[in-house]
C-alpha positions as CSV (number, residue, x, y, z in Angstrom):
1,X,-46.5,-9.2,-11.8
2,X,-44.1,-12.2,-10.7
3,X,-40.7,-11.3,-10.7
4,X,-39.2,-14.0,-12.9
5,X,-35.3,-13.0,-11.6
6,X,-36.1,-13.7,-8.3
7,X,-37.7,-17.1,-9.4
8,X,-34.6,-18.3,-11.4
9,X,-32.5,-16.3,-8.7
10,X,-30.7,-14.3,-11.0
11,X,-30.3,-10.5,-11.3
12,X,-31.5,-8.6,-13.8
13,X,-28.4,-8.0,-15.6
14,X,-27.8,-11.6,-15.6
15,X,-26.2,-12.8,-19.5
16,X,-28.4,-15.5,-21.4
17,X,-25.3,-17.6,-20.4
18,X,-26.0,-17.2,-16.6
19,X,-30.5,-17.0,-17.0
20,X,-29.5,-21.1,-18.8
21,X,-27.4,-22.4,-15.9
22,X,-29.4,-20.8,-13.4
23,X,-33.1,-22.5,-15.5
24,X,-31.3,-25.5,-15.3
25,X,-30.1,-25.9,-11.7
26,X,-33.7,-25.0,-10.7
27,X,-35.1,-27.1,-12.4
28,X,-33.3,-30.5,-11.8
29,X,-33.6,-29.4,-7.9
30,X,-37.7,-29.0,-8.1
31,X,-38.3,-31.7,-11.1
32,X,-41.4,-33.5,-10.2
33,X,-39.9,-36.3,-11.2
34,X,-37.2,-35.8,-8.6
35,X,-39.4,-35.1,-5.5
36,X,-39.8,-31.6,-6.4
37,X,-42.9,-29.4,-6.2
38,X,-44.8,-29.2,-9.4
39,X,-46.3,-25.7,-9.3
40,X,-42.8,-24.3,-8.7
41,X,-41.0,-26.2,-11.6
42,X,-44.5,-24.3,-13.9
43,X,-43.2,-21.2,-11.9
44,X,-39.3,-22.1,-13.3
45,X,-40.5,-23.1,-16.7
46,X,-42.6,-19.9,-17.2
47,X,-39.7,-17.8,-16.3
48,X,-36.9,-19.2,-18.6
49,X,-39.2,-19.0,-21.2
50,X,-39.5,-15.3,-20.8
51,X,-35.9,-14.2,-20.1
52,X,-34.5,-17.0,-21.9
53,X,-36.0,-15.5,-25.4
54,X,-34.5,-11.9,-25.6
55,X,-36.8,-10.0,-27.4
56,X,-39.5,-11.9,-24.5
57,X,-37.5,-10.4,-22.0
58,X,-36.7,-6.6,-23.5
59,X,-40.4,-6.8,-23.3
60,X,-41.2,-8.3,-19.8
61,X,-38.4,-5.6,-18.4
62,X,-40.8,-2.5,-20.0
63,X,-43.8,-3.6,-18.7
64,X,-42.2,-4.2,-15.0
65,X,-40.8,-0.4,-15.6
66,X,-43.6,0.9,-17.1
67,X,-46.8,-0.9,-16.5
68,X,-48.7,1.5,-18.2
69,X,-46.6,1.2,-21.8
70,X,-48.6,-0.8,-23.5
71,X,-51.6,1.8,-23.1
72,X,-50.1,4.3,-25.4
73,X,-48.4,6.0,-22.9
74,X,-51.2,7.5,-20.8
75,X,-53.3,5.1,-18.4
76,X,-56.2,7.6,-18.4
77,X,-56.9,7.6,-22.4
78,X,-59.4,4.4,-21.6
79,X,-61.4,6.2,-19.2
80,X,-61.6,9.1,-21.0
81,X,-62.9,6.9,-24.3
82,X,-65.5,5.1,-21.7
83,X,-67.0,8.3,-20.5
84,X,-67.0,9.8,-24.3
85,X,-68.7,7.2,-25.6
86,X,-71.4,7.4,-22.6
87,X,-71.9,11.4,-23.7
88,X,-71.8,10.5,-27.4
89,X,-69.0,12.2,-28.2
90,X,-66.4,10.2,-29.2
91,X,-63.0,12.0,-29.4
92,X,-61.2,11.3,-32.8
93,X,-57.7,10.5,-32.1
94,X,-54.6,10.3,-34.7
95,X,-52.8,6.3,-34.1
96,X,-49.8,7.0,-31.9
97,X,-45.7,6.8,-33.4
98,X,-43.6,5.0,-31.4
99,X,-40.4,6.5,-31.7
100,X,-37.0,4.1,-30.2
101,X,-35.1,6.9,-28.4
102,X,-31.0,6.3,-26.9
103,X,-30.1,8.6,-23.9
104,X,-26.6,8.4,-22.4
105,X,-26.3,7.8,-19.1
106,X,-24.8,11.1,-18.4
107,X,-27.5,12.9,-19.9
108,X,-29.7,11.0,-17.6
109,X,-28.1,11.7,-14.4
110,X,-27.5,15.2,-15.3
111,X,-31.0,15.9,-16.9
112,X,-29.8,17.6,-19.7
113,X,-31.8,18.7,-22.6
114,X,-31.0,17.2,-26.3
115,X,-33.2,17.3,-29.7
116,X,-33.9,14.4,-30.8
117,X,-34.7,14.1,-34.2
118,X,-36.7,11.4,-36.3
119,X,-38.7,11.2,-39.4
120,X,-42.6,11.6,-39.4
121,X,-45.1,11.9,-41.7
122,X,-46.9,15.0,-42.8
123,X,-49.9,16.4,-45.7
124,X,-48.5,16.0,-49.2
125,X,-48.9,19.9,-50.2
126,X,-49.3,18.8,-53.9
127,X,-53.0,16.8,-53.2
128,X,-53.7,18.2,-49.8
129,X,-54.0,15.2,-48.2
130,X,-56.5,13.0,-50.8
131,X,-53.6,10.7,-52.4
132,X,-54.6,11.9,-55.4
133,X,-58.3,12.7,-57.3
134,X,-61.1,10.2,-55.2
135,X,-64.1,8.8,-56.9
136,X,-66.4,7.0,-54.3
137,X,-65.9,2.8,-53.5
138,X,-69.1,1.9,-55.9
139,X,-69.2,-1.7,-53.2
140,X,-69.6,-0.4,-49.8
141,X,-70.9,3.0,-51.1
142,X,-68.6,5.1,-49.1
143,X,-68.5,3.6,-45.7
144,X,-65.4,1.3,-46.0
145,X,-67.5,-1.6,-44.7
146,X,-70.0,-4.2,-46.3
147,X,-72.4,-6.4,-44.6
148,X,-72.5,-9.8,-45.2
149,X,-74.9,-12.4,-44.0
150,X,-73.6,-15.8,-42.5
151,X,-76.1,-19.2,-42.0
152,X,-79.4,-20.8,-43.2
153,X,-83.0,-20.2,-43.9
154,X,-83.4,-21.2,-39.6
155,X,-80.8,-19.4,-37.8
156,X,-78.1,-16.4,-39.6
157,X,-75.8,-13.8,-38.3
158,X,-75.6,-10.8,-40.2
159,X,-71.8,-9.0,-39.2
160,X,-69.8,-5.8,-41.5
161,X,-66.3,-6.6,-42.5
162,X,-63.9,-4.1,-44.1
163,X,-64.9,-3.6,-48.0
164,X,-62.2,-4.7,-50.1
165,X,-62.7,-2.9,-52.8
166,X,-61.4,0.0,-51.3
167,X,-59.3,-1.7,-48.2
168,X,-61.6,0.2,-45.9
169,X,-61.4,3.4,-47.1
170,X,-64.6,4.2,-48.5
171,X,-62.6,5.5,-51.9
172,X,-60.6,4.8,-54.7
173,X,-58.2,6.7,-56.4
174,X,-58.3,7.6,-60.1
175,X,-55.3,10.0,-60.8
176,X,-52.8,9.3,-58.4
177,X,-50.3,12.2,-57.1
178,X,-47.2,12.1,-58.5
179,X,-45.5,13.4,-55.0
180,X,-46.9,11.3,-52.6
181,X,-47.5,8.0,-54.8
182,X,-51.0,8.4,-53.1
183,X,-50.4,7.9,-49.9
184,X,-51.3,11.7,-49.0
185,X,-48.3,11.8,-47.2
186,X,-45.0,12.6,-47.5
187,X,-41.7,12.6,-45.0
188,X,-40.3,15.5,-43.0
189,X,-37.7,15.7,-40.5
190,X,-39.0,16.9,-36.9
191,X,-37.1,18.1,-33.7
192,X,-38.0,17.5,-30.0
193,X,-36.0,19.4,-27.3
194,X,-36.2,17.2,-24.7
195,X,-35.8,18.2,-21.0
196,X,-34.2,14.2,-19.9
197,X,-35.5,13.8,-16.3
198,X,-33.0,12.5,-13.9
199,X,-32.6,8.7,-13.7
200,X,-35.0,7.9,-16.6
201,X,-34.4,4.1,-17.0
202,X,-35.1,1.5,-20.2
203,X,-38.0,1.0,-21.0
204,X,-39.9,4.2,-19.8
205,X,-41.8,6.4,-22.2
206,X,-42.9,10.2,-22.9
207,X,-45.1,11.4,-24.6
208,X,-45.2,14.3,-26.7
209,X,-48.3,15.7,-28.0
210,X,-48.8,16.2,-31.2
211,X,-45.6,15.2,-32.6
212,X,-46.6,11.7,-34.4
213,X,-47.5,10.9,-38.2
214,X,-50.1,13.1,-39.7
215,X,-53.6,11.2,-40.5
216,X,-57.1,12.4,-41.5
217,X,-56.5,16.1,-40.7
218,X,-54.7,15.6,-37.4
219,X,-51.5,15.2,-35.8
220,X,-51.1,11.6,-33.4
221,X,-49.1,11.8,-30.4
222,X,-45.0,10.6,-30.3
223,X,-44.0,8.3,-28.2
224,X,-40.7,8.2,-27.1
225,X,-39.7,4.7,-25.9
226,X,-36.0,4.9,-23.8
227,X,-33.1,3.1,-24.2
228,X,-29.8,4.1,-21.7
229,X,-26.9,3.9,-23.2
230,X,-22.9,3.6,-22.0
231,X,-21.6,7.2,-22.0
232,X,-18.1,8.2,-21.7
233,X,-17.5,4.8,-19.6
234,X,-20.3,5.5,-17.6
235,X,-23.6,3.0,-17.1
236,X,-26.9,2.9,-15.3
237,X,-27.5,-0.5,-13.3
238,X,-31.2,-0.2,-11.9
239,X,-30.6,2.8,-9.4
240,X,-26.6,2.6,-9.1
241,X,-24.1,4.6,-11.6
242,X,-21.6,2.6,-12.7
243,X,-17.7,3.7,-14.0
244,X,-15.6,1.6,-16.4
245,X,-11.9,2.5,-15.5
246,X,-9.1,1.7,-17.5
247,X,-6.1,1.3,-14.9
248,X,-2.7,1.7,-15.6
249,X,0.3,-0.6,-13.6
250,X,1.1,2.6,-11.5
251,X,-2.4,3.0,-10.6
252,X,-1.7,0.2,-8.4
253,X,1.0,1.7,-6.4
254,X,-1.1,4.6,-5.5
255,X,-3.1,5.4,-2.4
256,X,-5.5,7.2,-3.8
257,X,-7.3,7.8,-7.4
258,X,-9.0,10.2,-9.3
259,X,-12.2,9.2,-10.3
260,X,-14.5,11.0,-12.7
261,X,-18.1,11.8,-11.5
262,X,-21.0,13.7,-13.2
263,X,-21.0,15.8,-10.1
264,X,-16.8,16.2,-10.1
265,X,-14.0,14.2,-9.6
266,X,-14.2,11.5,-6.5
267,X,-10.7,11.3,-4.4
268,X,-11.3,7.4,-3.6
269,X,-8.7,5.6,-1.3
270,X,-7.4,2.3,-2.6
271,X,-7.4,-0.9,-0.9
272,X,-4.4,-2.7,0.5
273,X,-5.0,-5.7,-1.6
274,X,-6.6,-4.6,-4.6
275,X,-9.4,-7.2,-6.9
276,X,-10.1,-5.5,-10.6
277,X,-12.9,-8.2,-10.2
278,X,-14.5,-6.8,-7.1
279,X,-15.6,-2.7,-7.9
280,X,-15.1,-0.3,-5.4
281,X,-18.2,1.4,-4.1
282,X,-18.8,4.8,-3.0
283,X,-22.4,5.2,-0.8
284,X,-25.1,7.3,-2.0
285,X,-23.4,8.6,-5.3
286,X,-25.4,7.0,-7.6
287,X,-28.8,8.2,-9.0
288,X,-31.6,9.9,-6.7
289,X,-34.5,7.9,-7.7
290,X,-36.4,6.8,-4.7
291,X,-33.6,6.8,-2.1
292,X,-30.2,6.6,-2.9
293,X,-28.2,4.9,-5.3
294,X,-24.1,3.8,-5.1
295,X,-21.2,5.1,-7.4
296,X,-19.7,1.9,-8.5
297,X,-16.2,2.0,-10.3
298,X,-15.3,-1.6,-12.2
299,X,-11.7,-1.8,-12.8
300,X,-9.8,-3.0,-15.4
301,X,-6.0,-2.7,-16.5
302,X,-4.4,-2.2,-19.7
303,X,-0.6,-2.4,-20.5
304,X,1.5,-2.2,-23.6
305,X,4.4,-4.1,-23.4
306,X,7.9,-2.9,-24.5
């Protein structure tokens, strides 16, 4: 997969603000019209489309940190449906829930354990399941599908298509349950205790078996889809932690400060000349996710007058 940043020369924090003037300098510089190489203004073109649509580029970012997320969560399930269906025995498998789960970036870097609880969908006790009393689809007889036959008296195709009589479902109900409206369903609250492994980014995704919306007799699987959050004035930037520090005017006539750190407070020596908008940086105390990241602390100063 391209890295569309790199191509617009941006990082991947970059505002919308910053992705426009960045699409736009690019592209007057490698304009075809202006001397410029056509494939690379495509190249320029492709990417500001992406990142310059936001919900384009909250997607892009999970599939370059989890190229695997559009498969449900497990990049094996395909092969495992391939070699069933050689055999015959096709595993029946509940529809996966997607569930949008927010982790603070302190809980990430110390892997802590939280519940997270969410709404799914379980039997309605009252019918058991049926919606309500079922009498059989009198169209497709039961299978949820009707053939139909398309062409002349020469040359015809003959395909199914879902019966919609019945909306596929091979019944239709006659008294409907009062407590489910007929669904067969109803809503219950569920709790996962989560062990939150260190440095878990946007984007990634766990799965837990079992825990998704109830359907035909069976239990799907949840997904949990990440989101890292600002905690306590902390942020995760890609590998790096990053420290919001509200400083006071006598901050600046110290030597040294105090900063807070998952792992304890940091001593950190101030510079002689000191730039709220250059952070200080602190090697190696960031997150441990392949190699090491930096502790970053991004100062800014607040003062009441009076």
């Amino acid at each position: 997969m391209e890295n569309f940043y790199d191509i617009l020369g941006v990082t991947e924090t970059a505002s919308q603000d910053e992705i426009k003037k960045a699409y736009r300098k690019k592209a007057v510089e490698s304009h075809p019209d202006k001397g410029g190489d056509e494939e690379i203004f495509k190249k320029i073109s492709e990417a500001y489309d992406t990142l310059g649509d936001e919900q384009k580029r909250k997607d892009y970012d999970m599939r370059r940190s989890n190229p695997f997320g559009d498969m449900g969560g497990d990049p094996f399930s395909s092969f495992g449906d391939f070699f069933s269906n050689m055999t015959g025995q096709r595993v029946r498998k509940a529809p996966d829930k997607v569930i949008d789960v927010q982790i603070g970036t302190l809980d990430s870097f110390l892997s802590k354990n939280i519940d997270i609880r969410f709404q799914r969908k379980n039997m309605c006790n009252s019918c058991g399941g049926q919606g309500g009393e079922r009498t059989t689809c009198n169209t497709c007889n039961g299978s949820g599908r009707i053939t139909q036959r398309v062409g002349n008296s020469f040359f015809s195709n003959i395909f199914q298509v879902t019966c919609n009589s019945c909306n596929g479902k091979g019944f239709n109900l006659k008294n409907v349950c009062y407590s489910c409206a007929g669904e067969g369903k109803n809503n219950e609250m569920q709790t996962i205790n989560l062990n939150i492994p260190h440095g878990i980014s946007d984007g990634q995704m766990i799965k837990a078996s079992g825990y998704g919306d109830w359907h035909d007799g069976m239990f799907g699987d949840a997904i949990l889809k990440v989101q890292v959050v600002e905690q306590n004035g902390f942020e995760k930037l890609n590998n790096d932690l990053v420290y919001n520090y509200q400083m006071s005017l006598d901050d600046f006539n110290k030597d040294n400060l105090d900063i807070p750190h998952p792992s304890g407070n940091l001593n950190i020596k101030l510079p002689e000349t000191i730039d709220t908008q250059k952070p200080l940086r602190i090697k190696g105390k960031g997150f441990r996710n392949e190699g090491l990241g930096d502790f970053y602390v991004k100062m800014y100063v607040k003062h009441k007058r009076g």
